[in-house]
N, C-alpha and C positions, 0 to 999 in steps of 0.2 A: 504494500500500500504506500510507504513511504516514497518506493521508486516513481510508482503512478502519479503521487502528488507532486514531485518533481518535474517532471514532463510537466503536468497541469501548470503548476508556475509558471514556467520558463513559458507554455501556450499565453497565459494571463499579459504577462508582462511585456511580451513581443505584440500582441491582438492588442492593447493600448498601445503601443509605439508606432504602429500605422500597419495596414489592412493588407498594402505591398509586404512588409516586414512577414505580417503573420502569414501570407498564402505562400512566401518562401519557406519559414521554416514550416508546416507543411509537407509541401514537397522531399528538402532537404532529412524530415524527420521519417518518412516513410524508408527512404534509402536505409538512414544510418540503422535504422528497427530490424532492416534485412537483413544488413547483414551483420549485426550485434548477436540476434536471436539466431542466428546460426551459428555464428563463432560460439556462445555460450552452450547451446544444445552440444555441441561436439565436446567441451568443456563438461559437460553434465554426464558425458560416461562415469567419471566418476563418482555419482552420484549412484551407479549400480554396484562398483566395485568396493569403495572404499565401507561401507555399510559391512558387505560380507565380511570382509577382514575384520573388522571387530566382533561380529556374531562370532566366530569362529574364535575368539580370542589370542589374535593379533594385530595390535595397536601398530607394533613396528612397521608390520605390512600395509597396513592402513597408512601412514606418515610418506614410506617410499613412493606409493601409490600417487598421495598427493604434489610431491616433488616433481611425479612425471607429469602431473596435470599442469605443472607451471610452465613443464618446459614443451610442453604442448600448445598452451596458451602464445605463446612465444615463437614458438615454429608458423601458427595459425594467425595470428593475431597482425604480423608482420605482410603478408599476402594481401589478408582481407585491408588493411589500410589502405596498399597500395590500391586496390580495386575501389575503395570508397573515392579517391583523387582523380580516377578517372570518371568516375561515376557522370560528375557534372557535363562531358560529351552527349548521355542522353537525354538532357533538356532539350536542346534544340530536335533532336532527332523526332519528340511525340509530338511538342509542336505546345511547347511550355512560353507563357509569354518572356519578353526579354526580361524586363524589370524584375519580373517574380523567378528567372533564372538567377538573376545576378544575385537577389536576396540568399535564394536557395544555395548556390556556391558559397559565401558568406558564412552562412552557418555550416554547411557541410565541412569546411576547411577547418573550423575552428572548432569541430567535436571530433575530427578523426584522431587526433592524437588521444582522445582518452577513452579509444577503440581496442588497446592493447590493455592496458590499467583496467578495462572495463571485465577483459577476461579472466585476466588474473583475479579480480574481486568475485566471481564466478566459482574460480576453482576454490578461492579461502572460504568463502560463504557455506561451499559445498561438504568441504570437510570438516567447518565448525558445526553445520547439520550431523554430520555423521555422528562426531562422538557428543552429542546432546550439550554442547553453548553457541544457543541461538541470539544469547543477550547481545553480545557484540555484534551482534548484525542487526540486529532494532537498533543497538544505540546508535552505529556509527548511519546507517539509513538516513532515521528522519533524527540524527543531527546535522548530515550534510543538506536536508530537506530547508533546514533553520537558513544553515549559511548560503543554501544557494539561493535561499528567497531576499537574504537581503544582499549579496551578491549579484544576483538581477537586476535589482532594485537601481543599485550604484550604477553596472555597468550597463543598462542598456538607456536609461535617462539620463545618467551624467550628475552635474552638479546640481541639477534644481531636485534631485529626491533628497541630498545632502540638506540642500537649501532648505524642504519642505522637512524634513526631520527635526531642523532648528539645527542643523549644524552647519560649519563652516565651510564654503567654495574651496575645491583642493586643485581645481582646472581639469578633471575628470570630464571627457567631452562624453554627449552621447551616442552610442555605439550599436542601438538598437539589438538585431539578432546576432551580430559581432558579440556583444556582450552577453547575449545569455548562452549563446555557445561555448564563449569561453569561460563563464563561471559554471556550467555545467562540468565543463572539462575538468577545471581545477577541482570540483569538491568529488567526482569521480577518484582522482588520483587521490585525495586525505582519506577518502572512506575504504581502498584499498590498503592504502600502507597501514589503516589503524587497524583492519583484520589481519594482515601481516604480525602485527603487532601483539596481538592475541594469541594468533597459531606461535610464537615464537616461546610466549610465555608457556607453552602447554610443553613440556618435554617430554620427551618416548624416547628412552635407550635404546639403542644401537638399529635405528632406522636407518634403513638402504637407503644409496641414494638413486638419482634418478636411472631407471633402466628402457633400455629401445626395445625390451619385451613387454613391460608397462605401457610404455607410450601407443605400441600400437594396438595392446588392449583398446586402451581408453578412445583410441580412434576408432575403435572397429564397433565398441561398445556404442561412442558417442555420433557416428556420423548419421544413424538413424533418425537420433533424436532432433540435431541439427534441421534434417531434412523434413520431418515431422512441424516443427518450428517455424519452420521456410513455406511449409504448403498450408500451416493455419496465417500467416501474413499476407500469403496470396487470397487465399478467398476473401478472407477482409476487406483487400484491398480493392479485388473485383468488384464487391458490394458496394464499397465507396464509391469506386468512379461511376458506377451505373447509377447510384442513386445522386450524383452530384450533376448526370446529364441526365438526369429526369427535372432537373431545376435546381433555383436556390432555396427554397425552403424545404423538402425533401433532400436535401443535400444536408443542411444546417440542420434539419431535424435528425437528421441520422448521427453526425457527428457530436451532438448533445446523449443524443439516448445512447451512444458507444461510450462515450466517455463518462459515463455516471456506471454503467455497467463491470466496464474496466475497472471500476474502481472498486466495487464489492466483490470483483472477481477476482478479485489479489486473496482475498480471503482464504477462497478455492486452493489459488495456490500454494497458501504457506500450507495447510493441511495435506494437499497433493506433496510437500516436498517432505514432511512428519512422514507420512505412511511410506516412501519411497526407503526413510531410514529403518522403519519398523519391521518392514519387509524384508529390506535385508540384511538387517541382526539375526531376523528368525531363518534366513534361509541360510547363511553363514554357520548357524546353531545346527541345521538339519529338521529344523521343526517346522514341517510344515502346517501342521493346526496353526501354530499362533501367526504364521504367514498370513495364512487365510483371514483369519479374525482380526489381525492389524488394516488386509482390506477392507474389509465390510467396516471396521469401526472408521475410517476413515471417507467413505465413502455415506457412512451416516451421518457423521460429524459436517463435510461439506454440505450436502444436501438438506441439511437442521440450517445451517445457517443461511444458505440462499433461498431457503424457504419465508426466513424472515426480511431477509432484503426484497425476496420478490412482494411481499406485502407490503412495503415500503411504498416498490414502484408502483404497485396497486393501486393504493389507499390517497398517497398524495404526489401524484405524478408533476403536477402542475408545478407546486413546490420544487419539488427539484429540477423541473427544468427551469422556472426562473432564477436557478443559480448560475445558470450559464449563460442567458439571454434572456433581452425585456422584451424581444421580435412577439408580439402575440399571433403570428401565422406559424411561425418555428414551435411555439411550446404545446400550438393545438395541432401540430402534427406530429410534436413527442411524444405526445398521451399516449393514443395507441402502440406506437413503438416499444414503451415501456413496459405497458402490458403486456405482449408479446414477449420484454426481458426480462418477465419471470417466470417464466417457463424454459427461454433459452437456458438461461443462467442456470436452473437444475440440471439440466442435458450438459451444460458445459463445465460443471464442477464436477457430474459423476464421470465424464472422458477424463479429464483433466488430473484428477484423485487415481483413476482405476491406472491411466498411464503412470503415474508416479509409484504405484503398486508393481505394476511391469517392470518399470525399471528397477528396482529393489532384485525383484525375481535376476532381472539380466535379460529382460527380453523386450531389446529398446524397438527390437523391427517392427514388432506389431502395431505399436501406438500410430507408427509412419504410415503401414500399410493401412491401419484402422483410420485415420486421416484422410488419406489418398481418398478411400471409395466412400465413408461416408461424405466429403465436402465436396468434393468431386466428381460423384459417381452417382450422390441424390442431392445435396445439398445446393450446388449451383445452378441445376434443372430446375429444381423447385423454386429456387427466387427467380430467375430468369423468367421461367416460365407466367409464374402469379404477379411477379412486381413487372414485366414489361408486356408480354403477352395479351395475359389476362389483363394489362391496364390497371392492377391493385398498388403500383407506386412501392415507396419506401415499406410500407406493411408487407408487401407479399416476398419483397426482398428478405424481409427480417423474417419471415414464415422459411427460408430454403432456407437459411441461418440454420435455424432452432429443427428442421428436417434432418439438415446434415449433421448436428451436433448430437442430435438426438440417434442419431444412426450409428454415430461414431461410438458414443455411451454405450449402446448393447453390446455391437460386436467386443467390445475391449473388454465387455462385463465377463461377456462367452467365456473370451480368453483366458482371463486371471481363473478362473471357475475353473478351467481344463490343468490349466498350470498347476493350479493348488491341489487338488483332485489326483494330484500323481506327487511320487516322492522326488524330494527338492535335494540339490544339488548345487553348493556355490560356481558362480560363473569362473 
């Protein structure tokens, strides 16, 4: 949640700096989401291995494991930058206007350096999951949440936010999406070096170091996931732009109701990354009951609480969409959306949960392949079909959403069911 509130920020403070500003980062923000959410998915193999190794009771092997996830991060992390630098060639190519190009390189340039920092906080985050301190990863979150908001603040207005604080002109010009790119950048790199910092304090005797038989686990483990990552940012992204050339308030209304969604669906997530560790201590142990039972508990747990967020969206939709906009065509085409994203939202925390149970087990392929054919194989048909076809607009788009999501959920459910159901063996 703390990551998602940071994004929101950095939207906030650029969408006040001017409308050019906001529709570059934007653009700029979908690129760096691609390929971020891919480097970290291939980064999150160890989130299947390093788990075993403690079930099993080897911490050492757990520690070497992590070693290699740095220098993985580092092998990967290096590539995927250079491809973010060229990125800015396919603006012109879809036919992006100049200005909102120029914005969009702007902020792109200025967040790719904390593309590498980014992975790396990835792999610490991953292995403070594993052996159960999660604290350090709330604090240093939404404390870089803290400093990137007033950080923004400075750098993308300049002197008059110093001014409007009651403080003194320091000739801080303003820098718009330059600036919250770059303080994004910077509290990226503090929140990395301070899990560093943690994993350092935690000692484990005579941990290996890193091995090129590790690393290609963690690839082999991790590129599933990656790709998995990659193909829930694509249909996103397909819904976006169909619902943004269906108009502007079907556009506006979509990206309100995504982003209030995204936000209770972080929730999803931290539970999806718990059950991930649970899973596999017990399959590390050889125990496959409490494997099983770490699913289902964790797949209750999510679904208990988007149960309550979706009565949220229910109850006072209105309300929440006036936190994003006072447009009243945008918030009376939220309503339904919302509606709609509470039901997505159970579909999308029991995937989201049950994948994080897979990977625990070791079996990053499925969640990919469970992806591929639900979002793809029903999920883009049915909004396609009901939000352009059928003339149902942004609802019918959000209907193949919650289809495809809904499709993914069972098959994965199938899955872990078949997995657990037979005796477990660490990856």
């Amino acid at each position: 949640m703390g990551q998602e509130l940071m994004s929101l920020v950095d939207s906030a403070m650029v969408g006040h700096f001017s409308k050019v500003a906001l529709a570059g980062f934007g653009v700029a923000n979908i690129l760096l989401f691609a390929l971020s959410r891919f480097g970290a998915g291939v980064v999150m193999g160890l989130d299947s291995l390093a788990p075993q190794a403690l079930g099993s009771g080897d911490p050492a092997k757990a520690r070497g494991l992590y070693r290699s996830a740095l220098t993985l991060s580092l092998r990967l992390g290096i590539p995927l930058t250079i491809a973010g630098a060229l990125m800015p060639v396919l603006l012109g190519l879809v036919g992006v206007q100049s200005e909102v190009a120029t914005e969009a390189k702007v902020y792109l340039y200025g967040r790719l350096p904390s593309l590498l920092p980014y992975l790396i906080f990835t792999a610490n985050a991953s292995y403070l999951q594993a052996i159960g301190r999660t604290r350090p990863i709330v604090a240093a979150v939404f404390l870089g949440t803290l400093v990137n908001f007033l950080a923004d603040a400075v750098l993308v207005f300049g002197d008059p936010a110093l001014v409007w604080a009651g403080l003194p002109a320091l000739g801080i010009p303003a820098m718009g999406g330059l600036g919250a790119s770059l303080s994004t950048c910077l509290v990226t790199i503090i929140m990395t070096l301070s899990l560093g910092s943690s994993i350092r304090r935690h000692h484990v005797a005579n941990a290996p170091t890193t091995s090129a038989g590790d690393v290609a686990k963690l690839w082999h483990l991790g590129l599933p996931v990656g790709l998995q990552l990659l193909a829930e940012v694509g249909i996103f992204a397909i819904v976006g732009v169909t619902a943004g050339r269906l108009g502007t308030v079907p556009g506006a209304a979509h990206q309100v109701a995504l982003t209030i969604a995204s936000i209770t669906f972080s929730i999803a997530l931290g539970m999806g990354a718990a059950t991930t560790v649970r899973v596999g201590h017990a399959v590390g142990a050889g125990d496959r009951h409490s494997a099983w039972r770490a699913g289902i508990l964790g797949v209750a747990w999510g679904a208990g609480l988007m149960c309550l967020a979706g009565s949220a969206f229910l109850l006072i939709p209105r309300t929440l969409a006036r936190m994003f906009t006072q447009d009243t065509q945008v918030i009376t085409a939220a309503v339904p959306l919302l509606a709609i994203a509470a039901l997505f939202q159970l579909s999308d925390s029991v995937q989201a949960i049950v994948a994080g149970a897979l990977r625990g087990a070791g079996d990053t392929r499925a969640a990919f392949i469970g992806n591929l054919i639900g979002h793809y194989g029903v999920g883009v048909w049915v909004a396609l079909g009901l939000g352009v076809v059928a003339k149902m607009g942004a609802t019918g788009l959000w209907w193949g959403l919650s289809a495809g999501l809904t499709a993914t959920a069972l098959g994965l459910a199938v899955r872990f069911w078949w997995i657990t159901s037979r005796p477990l063996a660490p990856t």
